[in-house]
C-alpha positions as CSV (number, residue, x, y, z in Angstrom):
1,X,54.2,-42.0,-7.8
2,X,56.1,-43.8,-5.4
3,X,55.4,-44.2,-1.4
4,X,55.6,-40.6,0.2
5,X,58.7,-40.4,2.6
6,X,60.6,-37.3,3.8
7,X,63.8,-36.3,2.1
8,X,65.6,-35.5,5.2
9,X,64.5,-35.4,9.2
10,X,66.1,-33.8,11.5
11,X,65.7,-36.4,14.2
12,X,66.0,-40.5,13.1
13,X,63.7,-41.4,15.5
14,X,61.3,-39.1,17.8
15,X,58.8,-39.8,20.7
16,X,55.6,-40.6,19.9
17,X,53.5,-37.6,21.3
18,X,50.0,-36.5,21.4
19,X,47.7,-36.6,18.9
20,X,44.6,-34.7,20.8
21,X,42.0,-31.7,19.8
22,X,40.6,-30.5,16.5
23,X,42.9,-28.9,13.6
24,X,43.2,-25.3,13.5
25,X,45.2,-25.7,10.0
26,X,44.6,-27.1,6.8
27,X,40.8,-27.1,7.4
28,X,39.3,-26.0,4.7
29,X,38.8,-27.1,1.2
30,X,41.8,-24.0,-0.1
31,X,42.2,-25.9,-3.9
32,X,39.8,-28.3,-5.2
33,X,36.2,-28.6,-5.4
34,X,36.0,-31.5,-3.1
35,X,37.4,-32.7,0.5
36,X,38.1,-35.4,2.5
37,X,38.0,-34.2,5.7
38,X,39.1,-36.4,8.9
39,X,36.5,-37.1,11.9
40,X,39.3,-38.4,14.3
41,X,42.7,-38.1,15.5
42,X,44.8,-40.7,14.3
43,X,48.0,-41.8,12.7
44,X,47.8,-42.7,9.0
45,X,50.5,-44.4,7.4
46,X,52.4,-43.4,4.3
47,X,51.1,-46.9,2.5
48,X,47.5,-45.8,3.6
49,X,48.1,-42.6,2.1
50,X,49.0,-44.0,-1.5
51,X,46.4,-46.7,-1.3
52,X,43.7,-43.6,-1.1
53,X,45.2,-42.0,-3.8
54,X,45.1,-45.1,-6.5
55,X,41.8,-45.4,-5.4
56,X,40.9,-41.6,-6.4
57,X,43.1,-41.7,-9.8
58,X,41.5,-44.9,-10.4
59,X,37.6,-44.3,-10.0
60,X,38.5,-41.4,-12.1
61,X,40.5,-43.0,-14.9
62,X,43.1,-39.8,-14.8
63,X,41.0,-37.0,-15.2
64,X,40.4,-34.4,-12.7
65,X,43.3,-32.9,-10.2
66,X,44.0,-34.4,-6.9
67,X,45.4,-32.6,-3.9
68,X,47.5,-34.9,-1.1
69,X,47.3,-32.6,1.7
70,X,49.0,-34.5,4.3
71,X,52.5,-35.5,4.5
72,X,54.2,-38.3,6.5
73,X,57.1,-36.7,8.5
74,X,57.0,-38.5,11.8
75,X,59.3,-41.7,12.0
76,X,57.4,-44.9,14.0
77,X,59.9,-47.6,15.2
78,X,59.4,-51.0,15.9
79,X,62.0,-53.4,17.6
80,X,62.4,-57.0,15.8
81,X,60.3,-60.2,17.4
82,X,61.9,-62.0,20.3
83,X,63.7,-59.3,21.6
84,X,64.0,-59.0,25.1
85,X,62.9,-55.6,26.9
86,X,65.8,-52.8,27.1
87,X,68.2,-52.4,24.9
88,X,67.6,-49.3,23.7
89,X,64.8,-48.0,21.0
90,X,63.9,-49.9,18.1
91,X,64.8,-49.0,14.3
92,X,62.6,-46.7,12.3
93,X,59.7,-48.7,9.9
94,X,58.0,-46.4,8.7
95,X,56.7,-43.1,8.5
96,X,53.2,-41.5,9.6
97,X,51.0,-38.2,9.3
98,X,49.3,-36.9,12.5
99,X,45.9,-36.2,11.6
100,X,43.2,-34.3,13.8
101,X,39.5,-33.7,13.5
102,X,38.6,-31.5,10.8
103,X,42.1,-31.9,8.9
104,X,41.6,-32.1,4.9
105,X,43.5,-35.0,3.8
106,X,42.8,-35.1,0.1
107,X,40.9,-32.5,-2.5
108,X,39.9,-33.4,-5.5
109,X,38.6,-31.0,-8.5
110,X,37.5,-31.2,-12.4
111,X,35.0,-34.2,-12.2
112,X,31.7,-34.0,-12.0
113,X,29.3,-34.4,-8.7
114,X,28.6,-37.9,-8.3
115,X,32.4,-39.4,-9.2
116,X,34.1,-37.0,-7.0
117,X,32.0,-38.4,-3.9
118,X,32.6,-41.9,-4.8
119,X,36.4,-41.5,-5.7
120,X,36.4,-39.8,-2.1
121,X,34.4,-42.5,-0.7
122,X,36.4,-45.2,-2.1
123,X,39.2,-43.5,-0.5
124,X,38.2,-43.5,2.7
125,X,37.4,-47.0,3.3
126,X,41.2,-47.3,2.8
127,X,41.8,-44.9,5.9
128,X,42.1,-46.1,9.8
129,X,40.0,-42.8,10.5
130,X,36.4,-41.6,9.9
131,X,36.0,-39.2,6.9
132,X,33.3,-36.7,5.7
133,X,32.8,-35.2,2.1
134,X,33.2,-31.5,1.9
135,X,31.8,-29.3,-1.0
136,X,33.8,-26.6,-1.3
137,X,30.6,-24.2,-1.3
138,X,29.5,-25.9,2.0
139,X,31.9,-24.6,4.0
């Protein structure tokens, strides 16, 4: 599976926005057994997001199911070095998911106890944000 990038956008580049409160959507652990749930608000790249995933399908050498549960819509430019100020905004890089508090990033099912909360910890250690391991019966 390659990088995850948006088919189509409506706008080529946006502002950047607020990222502030706790998620009121995609919350809960809705399809696997397991979650990795966010701590803080951040922006996680669409590289970050893949390099958590090999590390899942890796520690668990392709068996089990794994859920993605965030998406990278929002466009982040950057201008090229030695470029004076003005001039417009810069081209888009690359693309980044919004993540609050309490958002689900990945889910994970069909493995047993212990290799579901390493795969998720291994995962985490590849995200810019804190992260907490969710049993689905916990919740």
């Amino acid at each position: 599976m390659a990088i995850l990038l948006p088919k189509k956008t409506l706008h080529r580049k946006v502002k950047k926005g607020k990222n502030e409160g706790i998620a009121t959507r995609c919350n809960t652990v809705a399809f696997g057994d397991y979650g990795l749930m966010s701590l803080d608000n951040e922006r996680v790249t669409s590289k970050q997001i893949e390099a958590a995933r090999q590390a899942i399908t890796r520690y668990i050498k392709r068996g089990g199911k794994i859920w993605i549960r965030i998406f990278p819509h929002t466009p982040v430019t950057k201008k090229p070095l030695d470029v004076k100020m003005g001039s417009g905004k810069g081209e888009p890089q690359f693309f980044v998911a919004k993540v609050k508090a309490g958002t689900m990033m990945f889910e994970i099912a069909d493995v047993t106890d212990e290799q579901a909360k390493e795969a998720l910890r291994l995962a985490s250690h590849k995200l810019p944000v804190r992260c907490k391991i969710i049993k689905k019966e916990e919740f």
